[in-house]
N, CA, C and O atoms as a Tripos MOL2 file, in Angstrom:
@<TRIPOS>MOLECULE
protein
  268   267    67     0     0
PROTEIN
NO_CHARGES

@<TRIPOS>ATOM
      1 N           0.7310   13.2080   -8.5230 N.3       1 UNK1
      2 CA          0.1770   12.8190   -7.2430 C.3       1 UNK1
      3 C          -0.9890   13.7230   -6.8550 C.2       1 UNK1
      4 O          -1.9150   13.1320   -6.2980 O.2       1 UNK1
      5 N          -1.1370   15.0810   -7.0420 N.am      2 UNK2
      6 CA         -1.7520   15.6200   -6.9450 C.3       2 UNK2
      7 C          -3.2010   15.6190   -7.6010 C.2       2 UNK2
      8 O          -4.3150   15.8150   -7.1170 O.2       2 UNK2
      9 N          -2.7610   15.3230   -8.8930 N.am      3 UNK3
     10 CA         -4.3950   14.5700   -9.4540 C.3       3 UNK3
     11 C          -5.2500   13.6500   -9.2320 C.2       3 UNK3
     12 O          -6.4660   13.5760   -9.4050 O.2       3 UNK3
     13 N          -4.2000   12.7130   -8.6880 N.am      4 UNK4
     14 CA         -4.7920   11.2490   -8.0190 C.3       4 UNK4
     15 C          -5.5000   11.7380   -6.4910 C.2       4 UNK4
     16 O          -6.4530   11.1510   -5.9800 O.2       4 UNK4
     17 N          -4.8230   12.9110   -5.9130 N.am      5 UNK5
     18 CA         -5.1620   12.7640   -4.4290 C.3       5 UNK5
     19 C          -6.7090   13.8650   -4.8990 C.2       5 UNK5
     20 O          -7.7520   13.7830   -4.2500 O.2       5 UNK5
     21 N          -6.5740   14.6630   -5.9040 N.am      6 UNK6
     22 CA         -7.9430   15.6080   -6.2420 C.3       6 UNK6
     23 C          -8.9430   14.7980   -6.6350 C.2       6 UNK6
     24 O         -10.0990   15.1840   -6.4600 O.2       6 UNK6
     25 N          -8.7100   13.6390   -7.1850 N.am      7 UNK7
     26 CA        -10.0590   12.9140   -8.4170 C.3       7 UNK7
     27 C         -10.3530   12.0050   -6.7410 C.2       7 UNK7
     28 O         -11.3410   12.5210   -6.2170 O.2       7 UNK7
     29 N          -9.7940   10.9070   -5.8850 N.am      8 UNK8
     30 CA         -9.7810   10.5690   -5.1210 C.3       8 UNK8
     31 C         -10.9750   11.2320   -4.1800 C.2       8 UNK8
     32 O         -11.9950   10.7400   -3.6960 O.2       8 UNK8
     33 N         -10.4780   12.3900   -4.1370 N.am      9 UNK9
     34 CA        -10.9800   13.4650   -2.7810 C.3       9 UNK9
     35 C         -12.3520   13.2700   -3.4660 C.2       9 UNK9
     36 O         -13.1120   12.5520   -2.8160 O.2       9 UNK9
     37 N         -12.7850   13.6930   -4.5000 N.am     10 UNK10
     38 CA        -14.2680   14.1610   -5.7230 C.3      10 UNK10
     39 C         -14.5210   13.0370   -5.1690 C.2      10 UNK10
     40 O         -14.8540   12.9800   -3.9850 O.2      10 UNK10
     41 N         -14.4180   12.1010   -5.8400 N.am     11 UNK11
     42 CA        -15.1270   10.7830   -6.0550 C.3      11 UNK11
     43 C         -15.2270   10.4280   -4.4200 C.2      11 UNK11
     44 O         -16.2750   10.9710   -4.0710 O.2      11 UNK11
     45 N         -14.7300    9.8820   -3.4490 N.am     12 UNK12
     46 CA        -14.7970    9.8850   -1.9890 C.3      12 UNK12
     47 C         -15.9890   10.4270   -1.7660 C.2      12 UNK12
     48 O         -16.9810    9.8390   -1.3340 O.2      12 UNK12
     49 N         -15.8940   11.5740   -2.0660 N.am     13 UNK13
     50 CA        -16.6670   12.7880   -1.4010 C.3      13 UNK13
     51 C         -18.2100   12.7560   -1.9320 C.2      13 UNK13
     52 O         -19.2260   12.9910   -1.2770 O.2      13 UNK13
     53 N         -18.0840   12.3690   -3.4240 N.am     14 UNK14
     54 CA        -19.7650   12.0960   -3.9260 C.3      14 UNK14
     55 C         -19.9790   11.0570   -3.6070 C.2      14 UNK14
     56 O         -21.0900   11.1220   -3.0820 O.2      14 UNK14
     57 N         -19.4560    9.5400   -3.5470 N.am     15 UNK15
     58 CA        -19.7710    8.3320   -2.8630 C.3      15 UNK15
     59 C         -20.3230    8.7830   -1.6350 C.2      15 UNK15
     60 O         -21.5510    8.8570   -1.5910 O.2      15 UNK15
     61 N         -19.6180    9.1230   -0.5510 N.am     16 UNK16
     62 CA        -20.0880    9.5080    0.3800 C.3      16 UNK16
     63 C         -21.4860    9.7890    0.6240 C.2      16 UNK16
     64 O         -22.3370    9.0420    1.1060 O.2      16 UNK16
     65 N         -21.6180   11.2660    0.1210 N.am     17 UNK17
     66 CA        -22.8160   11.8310    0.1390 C.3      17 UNK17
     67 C         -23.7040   11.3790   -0.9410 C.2      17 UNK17
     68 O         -24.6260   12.1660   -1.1570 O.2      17 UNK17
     69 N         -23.6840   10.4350   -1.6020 N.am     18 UNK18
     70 CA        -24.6740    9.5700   -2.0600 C.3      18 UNK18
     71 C         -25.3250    8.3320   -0.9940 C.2      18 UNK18
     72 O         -26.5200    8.0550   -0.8900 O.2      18 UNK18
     73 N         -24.1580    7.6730   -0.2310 N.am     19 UNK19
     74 CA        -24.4640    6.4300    0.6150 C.3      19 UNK19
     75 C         -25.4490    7.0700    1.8100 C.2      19 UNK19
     76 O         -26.4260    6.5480    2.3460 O.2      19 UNK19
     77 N         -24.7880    8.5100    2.0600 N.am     20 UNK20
     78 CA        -25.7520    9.3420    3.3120 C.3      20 UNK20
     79 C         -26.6190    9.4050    3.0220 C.2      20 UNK20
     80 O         -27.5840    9.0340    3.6910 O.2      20 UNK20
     81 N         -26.7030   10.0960    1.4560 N.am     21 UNK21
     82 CA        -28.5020   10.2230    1.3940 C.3      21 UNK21
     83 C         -29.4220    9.0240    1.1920 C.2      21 UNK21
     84 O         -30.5760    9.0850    1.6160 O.2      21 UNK21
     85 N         -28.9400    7.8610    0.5210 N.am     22 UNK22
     86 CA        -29.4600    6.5040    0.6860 C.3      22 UNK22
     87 C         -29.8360    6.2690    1.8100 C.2      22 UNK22
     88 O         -31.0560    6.1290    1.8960 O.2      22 UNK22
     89 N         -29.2380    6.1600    2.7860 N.am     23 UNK23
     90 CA        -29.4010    6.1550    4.3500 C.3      23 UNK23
     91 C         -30.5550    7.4350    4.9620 C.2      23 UNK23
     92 O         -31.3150    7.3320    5.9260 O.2      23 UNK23
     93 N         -30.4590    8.0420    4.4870 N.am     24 UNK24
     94 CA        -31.2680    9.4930    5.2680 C.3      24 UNK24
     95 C         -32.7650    8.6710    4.4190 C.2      24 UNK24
     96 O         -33.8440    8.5450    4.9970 O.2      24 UNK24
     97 N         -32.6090    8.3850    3.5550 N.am     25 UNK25
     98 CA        -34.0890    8.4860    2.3810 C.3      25 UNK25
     99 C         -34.7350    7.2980    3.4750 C.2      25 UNK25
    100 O         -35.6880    7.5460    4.2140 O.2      25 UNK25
    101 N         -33.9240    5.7730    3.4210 N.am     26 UNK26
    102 CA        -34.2580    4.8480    3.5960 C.3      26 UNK26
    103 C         -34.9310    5.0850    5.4100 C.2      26 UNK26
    104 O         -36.0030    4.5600    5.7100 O.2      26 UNK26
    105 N         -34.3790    5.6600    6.1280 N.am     27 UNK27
    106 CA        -34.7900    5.8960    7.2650 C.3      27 UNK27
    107 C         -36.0430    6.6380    7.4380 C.2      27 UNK27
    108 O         -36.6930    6.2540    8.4100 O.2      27 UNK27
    109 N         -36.6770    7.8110    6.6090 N.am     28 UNK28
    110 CA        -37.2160    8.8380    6.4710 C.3      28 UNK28
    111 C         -38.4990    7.6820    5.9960 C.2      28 UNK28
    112 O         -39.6880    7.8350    6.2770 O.2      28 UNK28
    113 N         -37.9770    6.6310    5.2940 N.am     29 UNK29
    114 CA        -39.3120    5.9160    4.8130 C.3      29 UNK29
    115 C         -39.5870    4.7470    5.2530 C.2      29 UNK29
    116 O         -39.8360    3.8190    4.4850 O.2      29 UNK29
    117 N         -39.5800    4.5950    6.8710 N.am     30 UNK30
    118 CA        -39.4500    3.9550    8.0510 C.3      30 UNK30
    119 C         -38.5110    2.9100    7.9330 C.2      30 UNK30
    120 O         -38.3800    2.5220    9.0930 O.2      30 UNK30
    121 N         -37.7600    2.2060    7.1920 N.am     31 UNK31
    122 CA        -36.9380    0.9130    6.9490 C.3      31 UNK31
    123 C         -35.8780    0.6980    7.9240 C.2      31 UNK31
    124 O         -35.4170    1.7910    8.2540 O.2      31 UNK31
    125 N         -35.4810    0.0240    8.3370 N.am     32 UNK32
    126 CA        -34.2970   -0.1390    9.1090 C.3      32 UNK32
    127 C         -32.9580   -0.7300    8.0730 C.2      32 UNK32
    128 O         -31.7730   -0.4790    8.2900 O.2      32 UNK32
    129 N         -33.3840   -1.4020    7.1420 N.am     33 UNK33
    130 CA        -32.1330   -1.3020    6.5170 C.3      33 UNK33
    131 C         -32.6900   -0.8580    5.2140 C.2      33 UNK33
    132 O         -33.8490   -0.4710    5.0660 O.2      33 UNK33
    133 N         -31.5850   -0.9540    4.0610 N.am     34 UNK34
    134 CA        -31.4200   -0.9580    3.0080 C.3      34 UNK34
    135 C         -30.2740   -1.5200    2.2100 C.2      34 UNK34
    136 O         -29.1290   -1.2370    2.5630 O.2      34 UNK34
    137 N         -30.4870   -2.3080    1.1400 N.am     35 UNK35
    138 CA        -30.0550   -3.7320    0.7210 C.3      35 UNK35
    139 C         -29.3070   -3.9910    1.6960 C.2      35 UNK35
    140 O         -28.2900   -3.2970    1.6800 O.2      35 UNK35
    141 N         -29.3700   -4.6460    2.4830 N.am     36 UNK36
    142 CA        -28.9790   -5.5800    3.1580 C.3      36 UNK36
    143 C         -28.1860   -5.1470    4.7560 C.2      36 UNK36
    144 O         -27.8810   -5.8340    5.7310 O.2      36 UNK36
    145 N         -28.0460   -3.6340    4.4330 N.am     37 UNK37
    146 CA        -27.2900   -2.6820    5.3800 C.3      37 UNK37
    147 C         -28.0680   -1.9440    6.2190 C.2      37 UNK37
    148 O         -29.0960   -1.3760    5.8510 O.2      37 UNK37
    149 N         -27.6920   -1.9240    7.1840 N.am     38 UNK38
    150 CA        -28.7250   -1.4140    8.6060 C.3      38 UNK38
    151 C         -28.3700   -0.0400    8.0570 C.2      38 UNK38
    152 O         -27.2990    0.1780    7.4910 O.2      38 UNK38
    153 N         -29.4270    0.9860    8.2720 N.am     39 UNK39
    154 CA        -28.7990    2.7260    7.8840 C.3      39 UNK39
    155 C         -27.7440    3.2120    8.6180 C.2      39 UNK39
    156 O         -26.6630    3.6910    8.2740 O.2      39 UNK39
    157 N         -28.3090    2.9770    9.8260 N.am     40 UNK40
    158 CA        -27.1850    3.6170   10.6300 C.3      40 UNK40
    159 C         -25.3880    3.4720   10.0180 C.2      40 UNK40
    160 O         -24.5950    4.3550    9.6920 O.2      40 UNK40
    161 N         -25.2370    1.8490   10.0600 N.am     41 UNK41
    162 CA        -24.2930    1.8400    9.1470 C.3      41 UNK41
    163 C         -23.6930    2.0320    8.0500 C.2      41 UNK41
    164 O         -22.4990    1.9690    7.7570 O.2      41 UNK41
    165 N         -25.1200    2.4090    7.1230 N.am     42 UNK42
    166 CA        -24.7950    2.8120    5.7380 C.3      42 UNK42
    167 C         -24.4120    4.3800    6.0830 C.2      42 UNK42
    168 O         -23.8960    4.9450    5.1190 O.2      42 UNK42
    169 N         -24.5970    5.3990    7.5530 N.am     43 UNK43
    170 CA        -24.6520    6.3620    7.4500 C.3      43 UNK43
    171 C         -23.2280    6.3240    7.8660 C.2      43 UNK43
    172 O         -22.6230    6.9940    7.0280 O.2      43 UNK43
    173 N         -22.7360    6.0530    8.3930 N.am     44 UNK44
    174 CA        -21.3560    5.7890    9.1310 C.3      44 UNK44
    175 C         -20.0340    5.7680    7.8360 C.2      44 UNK44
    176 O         -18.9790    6.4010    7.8780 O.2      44 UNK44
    177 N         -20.3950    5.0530    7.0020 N.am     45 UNK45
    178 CA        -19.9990    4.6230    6.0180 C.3      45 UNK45
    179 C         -19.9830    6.0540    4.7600 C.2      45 UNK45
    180 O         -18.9500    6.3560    4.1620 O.2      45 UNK45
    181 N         -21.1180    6.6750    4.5820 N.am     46 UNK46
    182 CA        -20.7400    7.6880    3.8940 C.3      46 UNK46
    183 C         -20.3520    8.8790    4.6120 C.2      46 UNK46
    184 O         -20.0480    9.8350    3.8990 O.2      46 UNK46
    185 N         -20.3000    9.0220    5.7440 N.am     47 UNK47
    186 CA        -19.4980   10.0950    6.2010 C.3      47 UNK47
    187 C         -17.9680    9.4930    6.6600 C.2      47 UNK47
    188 O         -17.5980   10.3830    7.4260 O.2      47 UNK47
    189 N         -17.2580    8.8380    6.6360 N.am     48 UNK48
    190 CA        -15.9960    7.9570    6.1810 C.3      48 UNK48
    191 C         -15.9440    8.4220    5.3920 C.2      48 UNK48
    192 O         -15.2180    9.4120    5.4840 O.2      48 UNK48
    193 N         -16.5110    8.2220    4.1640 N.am     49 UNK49
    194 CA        -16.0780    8.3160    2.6970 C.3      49 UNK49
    195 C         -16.1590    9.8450    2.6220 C.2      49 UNK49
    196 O         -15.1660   10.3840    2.1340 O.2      49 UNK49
    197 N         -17.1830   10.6560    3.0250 N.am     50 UNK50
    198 CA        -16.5730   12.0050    3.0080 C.3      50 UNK50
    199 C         -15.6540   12.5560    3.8560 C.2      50 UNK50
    200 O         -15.2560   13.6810    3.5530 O.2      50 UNK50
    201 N         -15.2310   12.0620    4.8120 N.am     51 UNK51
    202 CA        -14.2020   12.4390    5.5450 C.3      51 UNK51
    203 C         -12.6710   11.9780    4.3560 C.2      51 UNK51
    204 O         -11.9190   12.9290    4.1430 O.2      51 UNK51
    205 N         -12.3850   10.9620    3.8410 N.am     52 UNK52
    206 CA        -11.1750   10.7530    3.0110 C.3      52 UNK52
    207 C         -11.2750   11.7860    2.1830 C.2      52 UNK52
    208 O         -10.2330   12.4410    2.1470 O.2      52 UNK52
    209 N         -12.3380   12.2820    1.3370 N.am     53 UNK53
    210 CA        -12.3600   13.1370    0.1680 C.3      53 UNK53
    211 C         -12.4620   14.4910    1.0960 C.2      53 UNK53
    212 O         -12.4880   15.5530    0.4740 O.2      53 UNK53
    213 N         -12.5210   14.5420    2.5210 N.am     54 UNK54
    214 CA        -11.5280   16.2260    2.7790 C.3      54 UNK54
    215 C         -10.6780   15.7050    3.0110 C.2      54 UNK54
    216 O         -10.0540   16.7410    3.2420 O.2      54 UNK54
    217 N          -9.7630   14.7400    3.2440 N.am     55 UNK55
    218 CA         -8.4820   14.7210    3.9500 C.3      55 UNK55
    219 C          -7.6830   14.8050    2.3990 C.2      55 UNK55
    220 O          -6.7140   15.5620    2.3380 O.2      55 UNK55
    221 N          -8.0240   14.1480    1.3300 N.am     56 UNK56
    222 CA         -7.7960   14.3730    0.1400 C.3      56 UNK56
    223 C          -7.6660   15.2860   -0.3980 C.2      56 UNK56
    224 O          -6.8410   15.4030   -1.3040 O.2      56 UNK56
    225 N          -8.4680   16.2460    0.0060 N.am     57 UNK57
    226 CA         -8.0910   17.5050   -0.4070 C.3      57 UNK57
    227 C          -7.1700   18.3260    0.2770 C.2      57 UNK57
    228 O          -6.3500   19.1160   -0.1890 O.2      57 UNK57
    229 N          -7.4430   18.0010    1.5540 N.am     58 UNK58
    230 CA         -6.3850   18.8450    2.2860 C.3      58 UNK58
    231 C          -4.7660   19.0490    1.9820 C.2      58 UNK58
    232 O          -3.9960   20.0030    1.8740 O.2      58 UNK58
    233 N          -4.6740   17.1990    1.8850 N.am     59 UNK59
    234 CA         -3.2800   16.8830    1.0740 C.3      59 UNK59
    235 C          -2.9430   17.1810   -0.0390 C.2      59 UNK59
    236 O          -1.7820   17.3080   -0.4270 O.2      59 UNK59
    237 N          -4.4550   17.3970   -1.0010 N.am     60 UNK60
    238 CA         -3.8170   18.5190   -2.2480 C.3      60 UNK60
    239 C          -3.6770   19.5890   -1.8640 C.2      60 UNK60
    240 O          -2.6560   20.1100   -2.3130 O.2      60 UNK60
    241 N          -4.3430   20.3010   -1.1010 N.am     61 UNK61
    242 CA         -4.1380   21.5370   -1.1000 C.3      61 UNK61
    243 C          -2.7020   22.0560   -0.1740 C.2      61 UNK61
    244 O          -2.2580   23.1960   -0.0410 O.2      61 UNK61
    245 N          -2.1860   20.7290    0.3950 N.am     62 UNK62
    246 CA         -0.8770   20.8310    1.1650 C.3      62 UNK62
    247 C           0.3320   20.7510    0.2960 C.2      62 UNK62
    248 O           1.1970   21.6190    0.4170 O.2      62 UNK62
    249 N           0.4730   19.7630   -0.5910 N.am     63 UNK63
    250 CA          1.2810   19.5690   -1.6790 C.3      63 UNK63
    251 C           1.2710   20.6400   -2.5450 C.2      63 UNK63
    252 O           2.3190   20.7370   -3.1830 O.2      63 UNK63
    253 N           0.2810   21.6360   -2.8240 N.am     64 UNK64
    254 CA          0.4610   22.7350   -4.1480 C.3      64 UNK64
    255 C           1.5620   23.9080   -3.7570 C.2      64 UNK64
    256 O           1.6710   24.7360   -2.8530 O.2      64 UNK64
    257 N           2.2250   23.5740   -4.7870 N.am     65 UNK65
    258 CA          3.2990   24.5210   -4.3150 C.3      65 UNK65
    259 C           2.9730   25.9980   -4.4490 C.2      65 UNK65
    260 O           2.5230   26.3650   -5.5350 O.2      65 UNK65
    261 N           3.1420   26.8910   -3.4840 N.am     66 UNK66
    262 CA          2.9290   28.5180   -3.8610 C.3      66 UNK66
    263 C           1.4580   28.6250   -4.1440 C.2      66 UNK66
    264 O           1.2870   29.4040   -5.0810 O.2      66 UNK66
    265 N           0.6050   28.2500   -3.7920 N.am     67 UNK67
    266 CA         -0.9190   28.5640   -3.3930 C.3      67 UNK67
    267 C          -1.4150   28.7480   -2.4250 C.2      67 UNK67
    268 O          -2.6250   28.9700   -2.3830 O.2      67 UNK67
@<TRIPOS>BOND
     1     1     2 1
     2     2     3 1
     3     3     4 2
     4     3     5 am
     5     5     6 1
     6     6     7 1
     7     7     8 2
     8     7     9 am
     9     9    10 1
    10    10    11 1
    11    11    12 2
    12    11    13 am
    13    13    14 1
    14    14    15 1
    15    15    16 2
    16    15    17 am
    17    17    18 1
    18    18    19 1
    19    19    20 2
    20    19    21 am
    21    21    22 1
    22    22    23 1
    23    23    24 2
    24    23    25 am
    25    25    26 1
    26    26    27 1
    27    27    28 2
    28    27    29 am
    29    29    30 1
    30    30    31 1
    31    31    32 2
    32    31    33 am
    33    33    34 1
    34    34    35 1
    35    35    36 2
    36    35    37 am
    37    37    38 1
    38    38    39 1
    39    39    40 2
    40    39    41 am
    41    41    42 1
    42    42    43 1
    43    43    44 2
    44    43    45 am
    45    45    46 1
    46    46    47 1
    47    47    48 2
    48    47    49 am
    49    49    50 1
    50    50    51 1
    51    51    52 2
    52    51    53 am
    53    53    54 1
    54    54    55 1
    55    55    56 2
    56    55    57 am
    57    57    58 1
    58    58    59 1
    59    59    60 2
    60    59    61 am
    61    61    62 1
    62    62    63 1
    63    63    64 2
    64    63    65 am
    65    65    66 1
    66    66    67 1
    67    67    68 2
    68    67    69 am
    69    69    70 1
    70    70    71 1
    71    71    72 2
    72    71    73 am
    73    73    74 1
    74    74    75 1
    75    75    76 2
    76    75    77 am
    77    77    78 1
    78    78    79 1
    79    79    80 2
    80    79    81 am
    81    81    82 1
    82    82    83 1
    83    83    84 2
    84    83    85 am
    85    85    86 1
    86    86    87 1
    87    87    88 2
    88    87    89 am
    89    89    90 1
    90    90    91 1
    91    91    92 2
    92    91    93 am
    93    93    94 1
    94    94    95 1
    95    95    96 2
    96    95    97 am
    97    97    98 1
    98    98    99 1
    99    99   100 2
   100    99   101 am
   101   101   102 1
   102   102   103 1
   103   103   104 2
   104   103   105 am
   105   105   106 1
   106   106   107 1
   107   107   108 2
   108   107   109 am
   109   109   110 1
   110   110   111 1
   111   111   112 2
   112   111   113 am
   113   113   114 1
   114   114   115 1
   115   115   116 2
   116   115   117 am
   117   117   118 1
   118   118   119 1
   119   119   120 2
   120   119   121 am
   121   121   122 1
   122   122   123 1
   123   123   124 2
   124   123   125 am
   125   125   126 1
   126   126   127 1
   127   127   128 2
   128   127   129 am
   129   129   130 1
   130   130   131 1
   131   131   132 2
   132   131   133 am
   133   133   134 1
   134   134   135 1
   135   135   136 2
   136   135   137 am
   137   137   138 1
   138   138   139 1
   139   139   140 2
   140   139   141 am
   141   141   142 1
   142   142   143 1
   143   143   144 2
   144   143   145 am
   145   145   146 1
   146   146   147 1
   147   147   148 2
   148   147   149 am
   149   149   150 1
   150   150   151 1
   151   151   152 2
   152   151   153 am
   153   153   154 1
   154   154   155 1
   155   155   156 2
   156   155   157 am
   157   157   158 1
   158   158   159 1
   159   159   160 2
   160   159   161 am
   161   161   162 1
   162   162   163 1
   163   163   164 2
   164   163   165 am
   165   165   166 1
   166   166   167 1
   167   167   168 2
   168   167   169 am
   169   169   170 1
   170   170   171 1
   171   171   172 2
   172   171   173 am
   173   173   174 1
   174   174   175 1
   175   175   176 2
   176   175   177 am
   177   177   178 1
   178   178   179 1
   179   179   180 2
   180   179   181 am
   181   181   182 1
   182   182   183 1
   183   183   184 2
   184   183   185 am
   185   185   186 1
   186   186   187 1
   187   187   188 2
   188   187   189 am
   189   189   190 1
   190   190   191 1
   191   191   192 2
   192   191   193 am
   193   193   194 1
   194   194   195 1
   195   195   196 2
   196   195   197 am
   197   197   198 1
   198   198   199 1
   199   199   200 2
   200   199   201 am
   201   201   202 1
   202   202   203 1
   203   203   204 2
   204   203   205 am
   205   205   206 1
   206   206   207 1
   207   207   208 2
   208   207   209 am
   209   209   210 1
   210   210   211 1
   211   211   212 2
   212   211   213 am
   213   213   214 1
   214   214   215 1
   215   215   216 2
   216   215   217 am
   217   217   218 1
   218   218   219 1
   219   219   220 2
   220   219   221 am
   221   221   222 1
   222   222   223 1
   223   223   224 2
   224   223   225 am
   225   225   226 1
   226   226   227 1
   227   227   228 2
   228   227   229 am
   229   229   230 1
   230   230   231 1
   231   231   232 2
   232   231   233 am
   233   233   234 1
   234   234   235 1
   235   235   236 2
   236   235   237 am
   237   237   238 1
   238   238   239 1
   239   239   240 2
   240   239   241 am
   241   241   242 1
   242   242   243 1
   243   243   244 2
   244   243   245 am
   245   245   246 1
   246   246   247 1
   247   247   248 2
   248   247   249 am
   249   249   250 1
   250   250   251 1
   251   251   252 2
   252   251   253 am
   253   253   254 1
   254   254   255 1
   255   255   256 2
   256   255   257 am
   257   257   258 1
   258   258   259 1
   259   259   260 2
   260   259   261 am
   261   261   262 1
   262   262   263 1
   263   263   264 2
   264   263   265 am
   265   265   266 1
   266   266   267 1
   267   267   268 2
@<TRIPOS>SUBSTRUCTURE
     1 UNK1         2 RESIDUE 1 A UNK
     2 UNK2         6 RESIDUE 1 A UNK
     3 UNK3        10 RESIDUE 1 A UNK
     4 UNK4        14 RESIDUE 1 A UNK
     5 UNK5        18 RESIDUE 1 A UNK
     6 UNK6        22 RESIDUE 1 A UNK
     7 UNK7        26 RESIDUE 1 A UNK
     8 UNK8        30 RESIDUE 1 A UNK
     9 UNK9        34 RESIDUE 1 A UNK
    10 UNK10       38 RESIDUE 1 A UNK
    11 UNK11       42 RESIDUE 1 A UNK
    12 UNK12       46 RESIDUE 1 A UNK
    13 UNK13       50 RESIDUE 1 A UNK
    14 UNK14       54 RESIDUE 1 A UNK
    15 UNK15       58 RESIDUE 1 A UNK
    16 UNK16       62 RESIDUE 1 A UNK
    17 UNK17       66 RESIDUE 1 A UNK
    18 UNK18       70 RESIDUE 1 A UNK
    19 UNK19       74 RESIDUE 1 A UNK
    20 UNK20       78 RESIDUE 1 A UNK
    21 UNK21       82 RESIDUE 1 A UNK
    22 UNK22       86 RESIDUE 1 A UNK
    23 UNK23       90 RESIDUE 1 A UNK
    24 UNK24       94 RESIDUE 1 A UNK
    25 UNK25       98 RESIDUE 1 A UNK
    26 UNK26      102 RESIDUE 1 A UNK
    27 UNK27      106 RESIDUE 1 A UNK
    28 UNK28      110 RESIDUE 1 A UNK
    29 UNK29      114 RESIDUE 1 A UNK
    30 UNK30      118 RESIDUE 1 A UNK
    31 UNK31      122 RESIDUE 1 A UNK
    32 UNK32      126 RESIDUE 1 A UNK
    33 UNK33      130 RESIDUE 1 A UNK
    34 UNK34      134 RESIDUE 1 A UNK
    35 UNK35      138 RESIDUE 1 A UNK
    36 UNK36      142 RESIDUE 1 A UNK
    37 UNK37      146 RESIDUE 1 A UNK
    38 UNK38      150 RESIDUE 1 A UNK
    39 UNK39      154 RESIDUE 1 A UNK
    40 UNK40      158 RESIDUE 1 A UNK
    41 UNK41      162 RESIDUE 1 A UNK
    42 UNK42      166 RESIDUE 1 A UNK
    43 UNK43      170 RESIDUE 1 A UNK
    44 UNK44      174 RESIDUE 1 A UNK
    45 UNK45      178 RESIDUE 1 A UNK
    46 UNK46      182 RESIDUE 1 A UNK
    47 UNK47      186 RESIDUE 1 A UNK
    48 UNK48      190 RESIDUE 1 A UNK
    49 UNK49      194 RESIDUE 1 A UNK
    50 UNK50      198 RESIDUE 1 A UNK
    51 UNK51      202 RESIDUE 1 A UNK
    52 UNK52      206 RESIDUE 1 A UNK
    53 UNK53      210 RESIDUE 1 A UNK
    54 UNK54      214 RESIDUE 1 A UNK
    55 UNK55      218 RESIDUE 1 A UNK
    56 UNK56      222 RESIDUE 1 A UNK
    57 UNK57      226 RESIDUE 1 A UNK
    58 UNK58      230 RESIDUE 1 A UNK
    59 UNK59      234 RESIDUE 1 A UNK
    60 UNK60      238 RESIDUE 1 A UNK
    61 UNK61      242 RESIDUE 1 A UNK
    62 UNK62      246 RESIDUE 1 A UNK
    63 UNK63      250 RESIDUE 1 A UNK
    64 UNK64      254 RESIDUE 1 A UNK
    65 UNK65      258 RESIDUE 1 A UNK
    66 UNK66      262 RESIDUE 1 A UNK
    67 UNK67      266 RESIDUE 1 A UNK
């Protein structure tokens, strides 16, 4: 369980901060959306996704026994 909730947390966590910076770029280069997604929402969306990949971790790091 613990591997699933660590690879989870990673992956979450770079999705995330990939969709943000999509969003940060696309805004920065006046657009209001990008494919098809308003930024704002695409920004919303990767900080979600980095929020699961800390809560993911947290829960690994809650589950490890004696660490």
């Amino acid at each position: 369980m613990q591997t699933l909730l660590l690879w989870i947390g990673r992956l979450a966590g770079l999705l995330g901060a990939i969709v943000c910076a999509a969003a940060a770029i696309g805004r920065v280069m006046g657009t209001w959306s990008v494919g098809g997604f308003q930024v704002g929402t695409m920004l919303q969306g990767g900080m979600a996704a980095m929020l699961l990949g800390c809560l993911a971790y947290c829960a690994t790091l809650a589950e490890s026994p004696g660490k």
